[in-house]
C-alpha positions, 0 to 999 in steps of 0.5 A: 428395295426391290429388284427391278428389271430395267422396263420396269424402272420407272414408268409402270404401264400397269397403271391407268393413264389417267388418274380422272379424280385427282384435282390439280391442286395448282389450278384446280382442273380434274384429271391429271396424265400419269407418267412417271413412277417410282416405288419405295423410295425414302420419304426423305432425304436430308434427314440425317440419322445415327445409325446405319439400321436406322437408315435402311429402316427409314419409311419409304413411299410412292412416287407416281407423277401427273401432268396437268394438261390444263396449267401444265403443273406436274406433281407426285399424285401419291405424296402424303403430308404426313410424311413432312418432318422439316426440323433442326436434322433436315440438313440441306445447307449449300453454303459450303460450297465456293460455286454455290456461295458466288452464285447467293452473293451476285443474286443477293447483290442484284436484288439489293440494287434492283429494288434498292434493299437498304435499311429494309424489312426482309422476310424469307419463306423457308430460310433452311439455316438462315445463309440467304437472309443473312446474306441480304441484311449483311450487304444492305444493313437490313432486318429480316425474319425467317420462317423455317422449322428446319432454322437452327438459330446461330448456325450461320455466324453474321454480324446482322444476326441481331437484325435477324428473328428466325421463327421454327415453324411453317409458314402460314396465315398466322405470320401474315404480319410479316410482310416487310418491304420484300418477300423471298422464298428460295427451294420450298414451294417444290415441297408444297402441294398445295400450291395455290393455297400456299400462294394465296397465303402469300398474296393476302398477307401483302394485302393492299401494299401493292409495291412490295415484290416477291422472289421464289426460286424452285428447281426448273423442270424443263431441264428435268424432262429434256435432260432425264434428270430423274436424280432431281425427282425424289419424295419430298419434291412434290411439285415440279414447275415450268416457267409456264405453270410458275406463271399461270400461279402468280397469275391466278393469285393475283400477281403480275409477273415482271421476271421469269428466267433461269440461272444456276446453269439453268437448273434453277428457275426465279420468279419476280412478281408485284401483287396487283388489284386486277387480275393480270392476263399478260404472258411472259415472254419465257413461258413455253406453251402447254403443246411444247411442254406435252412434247418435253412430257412425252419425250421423259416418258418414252426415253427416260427407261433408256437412260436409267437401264445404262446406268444400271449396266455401267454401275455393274460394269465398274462393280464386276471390274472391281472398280472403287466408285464413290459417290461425291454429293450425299443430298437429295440427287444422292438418294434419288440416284441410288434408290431409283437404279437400285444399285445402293450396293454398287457404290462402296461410299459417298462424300460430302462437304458438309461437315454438318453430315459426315458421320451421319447416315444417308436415309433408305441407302445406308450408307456413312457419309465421308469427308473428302479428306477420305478419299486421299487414302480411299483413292477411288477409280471414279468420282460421280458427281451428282450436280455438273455445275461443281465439277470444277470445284471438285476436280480442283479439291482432288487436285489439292489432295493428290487423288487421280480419278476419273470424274463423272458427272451425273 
């Protein structure tokens, strides 16, 4: 990485303001608002490698974001699908985590009773390692298919594992015969740019069976321009959604809109439609207006310089006072973190809980990942966190291993 003044850490003024030939690919509108630019970061980030070397090697790309100002859909206007390499070593399971497992459990649980999931066909665009759909087919002795290239196949012991067929692959118009009696797709359509198609695909697959229901849960990124959360802005997401643009997707794609809400701290954002015969022109209630997320847009751009520049000033802080920090999270927001400050230096480790990654090596930081049993002996000064909501559960680990820091969350 290069050294970067703290102007020119993200936004590069150098750039046209407006990329005039770049077609959305949510709504087709040409010309979309540059704001927000990042270079040589990892084209992945929850690919797990060997070796250190391989790890500072790794390929890096752009990113450079535009704002549509016609659906309001952001996306990384530099990203290049030659890069996706979703296999069996892109390893972004959460299941590891009591926080993030109660919140699957009360979210398998609603849906099974709002649309009455018992003895049922469940397919999953994007199941990762399967936990969600195994989830759904446990509580409502159902039958689900997964379609996944990054699926390892027995990964997540379930006793409906013989009710589950995982397909290794990406989903498209070839799996249309999986349909099933619901549809859900949690934290991939954030990996696909062409959003209208890959919806469209959805929505032909449904065909005339209109009382099938569709749930996708993707990253919010209200939160993202109000909160300045450039640590959840990395390669892979190329597509970033608001309740609006989410909508004015389904919408266009032939679907109604029946839920629209936030959860997960409001960090995520759910969608449940119906597809329909007539196109539907009824606005959500939750939807912002394209002037309210201009005013978010602009926000990001004007302050976001300020936020990365005190980052950049505590993390040398804490190195020039000798200060032992680790970082406490090893995914995507880790990688995003790093090599956005580029301060891979100013971290000496980072831990995780999932055993899947201890030992392995971050992509384009370098850096081993820990188990937190590490940090009983490592006894850091700070802890920073990459996601807030876990604070709690962290700070409880700590507690267990007798380790005193401070916790920072990010």
């Amino acid at each position: 990485m290069s050294s970067q003044t703290t102007s020119e850490f993200a936004v590069n003024y150098t750039v046209e303001e407006t990329l005039a030939d770049c077609i959305c690919p949510n709504c087709g509108h040409q010309g979309l608002s540059l704001f927000y630019q990042v270079d040589r970061v990892p084209v992945h980030s929850c690919l797990m490698l060997s070796t250190p070397e391989d790890a500072l090697d790794f390929p890096t790309g752009d990113v450079l974001l535009g704002f549509c100002e016609s659906c309001g859909f952001i996306t990384n206007t530099k990203f290049d699908s030659h890069w996706s390499a979703y296999a069996p070593n892109y390893e972004d399971q959460q299941s590891f985590s009591p926080t993030f497992n109660k919140f699957a459990l009360d979210l398998a649980n609603r849906l099974i009773e709002k649309y009455d999931l018992r003895n049922k066909d469940i397919v999953e665009i994007g199941c990762s390692k399967g936990d969600f759909l195994l989830l759904l087919c446990e509580l409502g002795n159902n039958r689900g298919v997964g379609i996944d290239p990054s699926v390892v196949p027995g990964r997540v012991e379930s006793e409906a594992a013989n009710r589950v067929k995982f397909i290794q692959e990406y989903y498209s118009e070839k799996h249309a015969e999986y349909v099933g009696d619901f549809i859900c797709c949690r934290h991939t359509l954030e990996h696909i740019q062409p959003t209208f198609e890959f919806i469209q695909t959805v929505r032909r697959s449904i065909g005339d069976r209109t009382h099938i229901p569709v749930f996708f849960e993707i990253p919010d990124t209200i939160r993202v321009l109000k909160d300045l959360a450039f640590e959840d802005i990395y390669y892979e997401h190329c597509s970033y959604f608001t309740p609006g643009s989410l909508a004015r997707l389904f919408r266009s794609c032939g679907f109604e809109i029946t839920e629209l809400y936030r959860d997960y701290g409001d960090q995520y954002l759910m969608i449940e439609a119906l597809p329909i015969e007539m196109p539907s022109e009824t606005v959500h209630p939750f939807e912002e207006t394209l002037d309210e997320l201009k005013r978010d847009v602009e926000h990001f751009k004007a302050e976001i310089n300020n936020k990365l520049g005190r980052w950049k000033q505590d993390l040398e802080q804490w190195q020039a006072e000798g200060k032992r920090v680790v970082v406490w999270g090893s995914g995507s927001k880790c990688v995003a973190f790093l090599t956005t400050l580029d301060t891979i230096d100013k971290i000496q480790y980072v831990v995780d809980i999932n055993p899947h990654r201890h030992g392995k090596f971050i992509p384009g930081v370098g850096k081993q990942i820990m188990s937190p049993e590490f940090l009983k002996e490592y006894q850091p000064d700070r802890v920073i966190v990459m996601n807030a909501i876990y604070c709690d559960e962290i700070q409880k680990m700590l507690d267990g291993m007798g380790v005193k820091t401070e916790v920072v969350p990010l």
